[in-house]
C-alpha positions in Angstrom: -23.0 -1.3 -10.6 -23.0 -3.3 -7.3 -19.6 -4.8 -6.0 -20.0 -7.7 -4.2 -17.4 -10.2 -3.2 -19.5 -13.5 -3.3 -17.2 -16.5 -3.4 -13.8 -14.8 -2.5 -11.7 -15.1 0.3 -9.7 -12.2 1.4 -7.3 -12.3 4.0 -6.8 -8.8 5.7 -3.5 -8.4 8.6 -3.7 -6.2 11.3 -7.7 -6.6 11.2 -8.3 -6.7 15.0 -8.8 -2.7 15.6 -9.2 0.3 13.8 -8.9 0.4 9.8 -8.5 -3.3 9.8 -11.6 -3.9 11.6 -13.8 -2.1 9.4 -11.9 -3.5 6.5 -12.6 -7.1 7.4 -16.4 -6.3 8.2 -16.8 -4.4 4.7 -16.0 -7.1 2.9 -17.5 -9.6 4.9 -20.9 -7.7 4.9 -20.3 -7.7 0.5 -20.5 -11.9 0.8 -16.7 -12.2 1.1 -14.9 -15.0 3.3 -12.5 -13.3 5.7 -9.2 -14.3 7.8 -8.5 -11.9 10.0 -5.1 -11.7 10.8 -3.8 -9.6 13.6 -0.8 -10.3 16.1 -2.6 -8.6 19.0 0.1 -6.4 19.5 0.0 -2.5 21.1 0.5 0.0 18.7 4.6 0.0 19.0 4.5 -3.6 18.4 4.5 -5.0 22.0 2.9 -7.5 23.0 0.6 -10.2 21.3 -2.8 -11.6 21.7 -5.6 -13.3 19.4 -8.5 -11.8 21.5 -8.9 -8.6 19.0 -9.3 -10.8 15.7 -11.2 -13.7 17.8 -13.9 -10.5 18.5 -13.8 -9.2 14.7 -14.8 -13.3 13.6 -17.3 -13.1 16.1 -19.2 -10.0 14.8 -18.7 -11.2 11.0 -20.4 -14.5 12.2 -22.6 -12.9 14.1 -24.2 -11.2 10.9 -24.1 -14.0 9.1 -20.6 -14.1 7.4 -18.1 -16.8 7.3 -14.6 -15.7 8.9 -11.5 -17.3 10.6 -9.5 -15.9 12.9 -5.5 -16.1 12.7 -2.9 -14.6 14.7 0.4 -15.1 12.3 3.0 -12.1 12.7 3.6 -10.3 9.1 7.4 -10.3 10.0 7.4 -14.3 10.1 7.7 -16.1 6.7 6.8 -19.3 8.4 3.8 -17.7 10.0 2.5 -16.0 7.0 3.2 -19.2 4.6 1.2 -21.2 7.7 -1.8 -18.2 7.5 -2.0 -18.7 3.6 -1.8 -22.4 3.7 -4.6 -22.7 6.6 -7.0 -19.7 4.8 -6.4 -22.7 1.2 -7.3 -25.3 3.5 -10.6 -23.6 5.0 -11.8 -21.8 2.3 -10.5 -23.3 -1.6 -8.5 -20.5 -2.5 -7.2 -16.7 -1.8 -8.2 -14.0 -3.8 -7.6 -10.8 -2.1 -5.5 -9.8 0.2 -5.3 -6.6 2.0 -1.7 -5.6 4.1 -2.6 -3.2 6.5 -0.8 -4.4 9.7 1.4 -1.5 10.8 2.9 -0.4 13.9 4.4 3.1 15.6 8.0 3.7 16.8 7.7 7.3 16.6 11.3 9.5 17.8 13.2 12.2 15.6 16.4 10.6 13.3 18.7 11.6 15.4 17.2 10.2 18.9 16.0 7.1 17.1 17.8 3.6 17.7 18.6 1.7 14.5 16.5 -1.3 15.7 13.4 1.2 16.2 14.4 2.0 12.8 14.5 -1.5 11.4 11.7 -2.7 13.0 9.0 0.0 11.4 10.2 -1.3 8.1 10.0 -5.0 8.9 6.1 -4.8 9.7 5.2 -2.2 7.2 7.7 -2.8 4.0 8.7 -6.3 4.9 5.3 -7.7 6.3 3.9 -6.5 3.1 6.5 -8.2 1.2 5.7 -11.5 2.8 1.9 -11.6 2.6 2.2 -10.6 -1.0 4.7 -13.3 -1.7 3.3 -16.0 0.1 0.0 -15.5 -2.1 1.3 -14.6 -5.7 2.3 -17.5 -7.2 -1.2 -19.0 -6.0 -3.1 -16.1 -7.5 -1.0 -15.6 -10.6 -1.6 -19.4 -11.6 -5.5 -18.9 -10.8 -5.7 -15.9 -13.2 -7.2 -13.6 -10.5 -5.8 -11.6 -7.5 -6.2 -8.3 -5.8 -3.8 -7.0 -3.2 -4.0 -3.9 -2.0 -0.9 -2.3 0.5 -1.2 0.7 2.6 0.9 3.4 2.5 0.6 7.2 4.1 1.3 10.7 3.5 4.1 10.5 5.9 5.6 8.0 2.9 4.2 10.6 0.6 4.7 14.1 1.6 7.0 13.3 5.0 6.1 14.0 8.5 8.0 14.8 11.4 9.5 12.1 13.5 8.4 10.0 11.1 11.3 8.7 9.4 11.3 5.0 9.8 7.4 4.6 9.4 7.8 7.3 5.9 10.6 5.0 4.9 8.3 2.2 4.8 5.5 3.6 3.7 7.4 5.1 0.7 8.9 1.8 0.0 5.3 -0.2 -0.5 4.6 2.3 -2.9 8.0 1.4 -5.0 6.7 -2.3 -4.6 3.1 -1.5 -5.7 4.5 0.3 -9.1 6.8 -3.2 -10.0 3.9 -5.8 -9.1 1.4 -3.8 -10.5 3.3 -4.6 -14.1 4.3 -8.1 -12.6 1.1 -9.2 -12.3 -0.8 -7.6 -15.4 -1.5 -10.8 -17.6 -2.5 -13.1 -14.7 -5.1 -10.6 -14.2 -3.3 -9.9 -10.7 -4.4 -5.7 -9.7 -2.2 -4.2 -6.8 -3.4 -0.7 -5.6 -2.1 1.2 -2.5 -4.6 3.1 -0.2 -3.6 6.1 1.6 -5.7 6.5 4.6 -6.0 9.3 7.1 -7.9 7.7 9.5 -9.2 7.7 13.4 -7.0 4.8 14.9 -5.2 3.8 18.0 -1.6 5.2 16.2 -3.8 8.5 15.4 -5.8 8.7 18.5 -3.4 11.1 20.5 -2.6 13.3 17.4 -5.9 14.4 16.7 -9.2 16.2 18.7 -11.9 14.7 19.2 -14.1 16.3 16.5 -11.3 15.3 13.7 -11.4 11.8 15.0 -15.2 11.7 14.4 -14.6 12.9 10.9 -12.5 10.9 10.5 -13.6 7.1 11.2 -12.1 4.2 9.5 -15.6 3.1 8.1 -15.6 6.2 5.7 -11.9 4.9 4.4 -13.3 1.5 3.7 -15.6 2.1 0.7 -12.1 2.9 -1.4 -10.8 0.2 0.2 -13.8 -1.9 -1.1 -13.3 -0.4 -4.5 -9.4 -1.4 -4.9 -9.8 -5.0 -4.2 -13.1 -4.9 -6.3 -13.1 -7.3 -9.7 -13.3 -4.4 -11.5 -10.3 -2.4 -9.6 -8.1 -0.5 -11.6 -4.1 -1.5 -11.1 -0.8 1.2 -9.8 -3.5 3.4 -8.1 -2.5 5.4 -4.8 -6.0 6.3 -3.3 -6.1 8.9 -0.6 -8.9 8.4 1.9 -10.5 9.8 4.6 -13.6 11.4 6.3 -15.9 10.1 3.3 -13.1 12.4 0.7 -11.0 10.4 -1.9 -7.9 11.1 -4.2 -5.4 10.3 -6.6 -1.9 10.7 -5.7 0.1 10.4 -8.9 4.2 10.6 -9.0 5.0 13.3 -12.0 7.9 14.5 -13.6 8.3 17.4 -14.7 9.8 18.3 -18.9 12.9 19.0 -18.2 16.1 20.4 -19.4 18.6 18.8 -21.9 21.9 20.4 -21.5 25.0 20.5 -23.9 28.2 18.6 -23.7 29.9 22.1 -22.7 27.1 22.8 -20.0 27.5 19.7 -18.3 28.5 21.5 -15.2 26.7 22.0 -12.0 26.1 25.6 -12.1 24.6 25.0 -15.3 22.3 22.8 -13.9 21.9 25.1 -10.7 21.3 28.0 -13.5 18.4 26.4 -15.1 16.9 24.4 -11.9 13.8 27.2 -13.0 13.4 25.5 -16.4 14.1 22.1 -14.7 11.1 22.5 -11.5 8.8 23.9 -14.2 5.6 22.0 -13.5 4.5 23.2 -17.3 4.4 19.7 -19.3 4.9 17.4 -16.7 4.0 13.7 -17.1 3.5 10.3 -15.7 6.1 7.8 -16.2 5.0 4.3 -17.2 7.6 2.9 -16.1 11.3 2.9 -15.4 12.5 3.0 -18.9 10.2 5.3 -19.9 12.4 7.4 -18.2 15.4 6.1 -19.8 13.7 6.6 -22.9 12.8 10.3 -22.6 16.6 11.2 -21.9 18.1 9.2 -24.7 15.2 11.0 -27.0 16.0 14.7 -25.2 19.8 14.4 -26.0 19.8 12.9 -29.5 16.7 15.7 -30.6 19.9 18.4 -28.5 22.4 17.1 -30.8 20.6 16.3 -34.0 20.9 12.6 -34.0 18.6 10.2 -35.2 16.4 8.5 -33.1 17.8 4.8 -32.5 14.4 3.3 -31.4 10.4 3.4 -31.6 8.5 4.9 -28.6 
């Protein structure tokens, strides 16, 4: 099966450099129409120029691709409601879009300045927010959309001196599970990539021969696949170096304790039984969970069940 994205648009942010980039030119190179959106700013967020994505149009048209170039910051609603409104107006319509602008305020908690703080989550969590917002209601009523975020195993697992940037990444996962069932009837699929990639915020954390490894253009292909017609939907896809994942969210059986052990140290006395991995499942949702607690108690006290699953 060849994916191909003749006659869609995509808009990708932070486009101009590094995962973006090669983002922009995959899709572009499968027959897509691209915006490339990137600020121009350095990798902490300073700064701003339209030179990067300019360069990115340039070698999308220079192969033969159709692409505009747009320099809108994620953290603007204006901005972003102006990108959206100028990619309808060139191209028809929106059908992907792809949030990947991110920046790097990097400092342990306790020497980090709230704003430092703040501002990670505005581009990462908030931007996302934005550019998913500005195009929803336009891809819902056209029966088609696929959005992909970008989250990290610094969201995922944690990462020291991280805790803004794992913040935000954590959060567009939360966002990805509630939109994923938002958008299910209009045919709307919203996957999260997880990229360990070669980029300017990576650059100085890596050698050379793991930066080789690990270029952006072997992270694009999942890309390609989760913004594909035939994407699947709540998917965290780990990339990098040519490798791909799952990352699932699983919890584990569980305990269900008396009315008369409904102390702590009970709870502290059977946290074995409760961390058993033995069982563990996927939650559908959030009242799955709701669901599996009422059914655990009523089986612990013999009551009936009060519902179907």
């Amino acid at each position: 099966m060849s994916i191909r994205f003749d006659g869609r648009v995509a808009i990708v942010t932070g486009a101009g450099a590094g995962l973006g980039r090669a983002h922009a030119l995959g899709l572009a190179a499968r027959g897509a129409k691209v915006v490339v959106n990137d600020l121009g700013a350095a990798t902490d967020g300073s700064g701003a120029s339209s030179e990067a994505a300019r360069a990115v149009v340039e070698e999308i048209r220079a192969a033969g691709g159709k692409a505009i170039a747009n320099g809108a910051n994620v953290t603007d609603e204006a901005q972003v409601q102006a990108m959206v409104d100028e990619a309808i107006a060139e191209f028809g319509h929106v059908d992907i879009l792809v949030n990947n602008a991110g920046i790097l305020r990097d400092k342990t908690f306790a020497k980090m300045g709230i704003a430092d703080f703040r501002l990670v989550l505005d581009v990462h969590l908030m931007g996302t927010a934005l550019c998913t917002h500005a195009v929803w209601r336009h891809m819902c009523e056209r029966g088609y959309g696929r959005i992909a975020f970008t989250t990290s195993a610094s969201g995922v697992y944690g990462n020291f001196g991280q805790s803004n940037y794992g913040a935000a990444k954590a959060g567009v996962v939360g966002l990805m599970n509630v939109l994923a069932q938002e958008g299910a009837k209009f045919n709307v699929r919203v996957n999260t990539l997880a990229p360990t990639a070669a980029t300017r915020m990576t650059e100085n954390l890596l050698p050379p021969e793991a930066l080789e490894l690990l270029r952006p253009e072997t992270i694009t292909p999942g890309l390609l696949m989760l913004v594909s017609e035939d994407a699947p939907t709540k998917m965290i896809l780990g990339a990098g170096g040519g490798c791909f994942t799952e990352t699932k969210i699983h919890e584990t059986a569980g305990v269900a304790l008396a009315d008369a052990d409904l102390t702590p140290e009970a709870v502290m006395a059977n946290l074995g039984r409760i961390r058993d991995e033995a069982g563990q499942t996927e939650m559908a949702n959030a009242f799955a969970q709701t669901r599996k607690y009422a059914r655990m108690a009523a089986e612990l006290r013999g009551l009936p069940m009060l519902w179907t699953e």
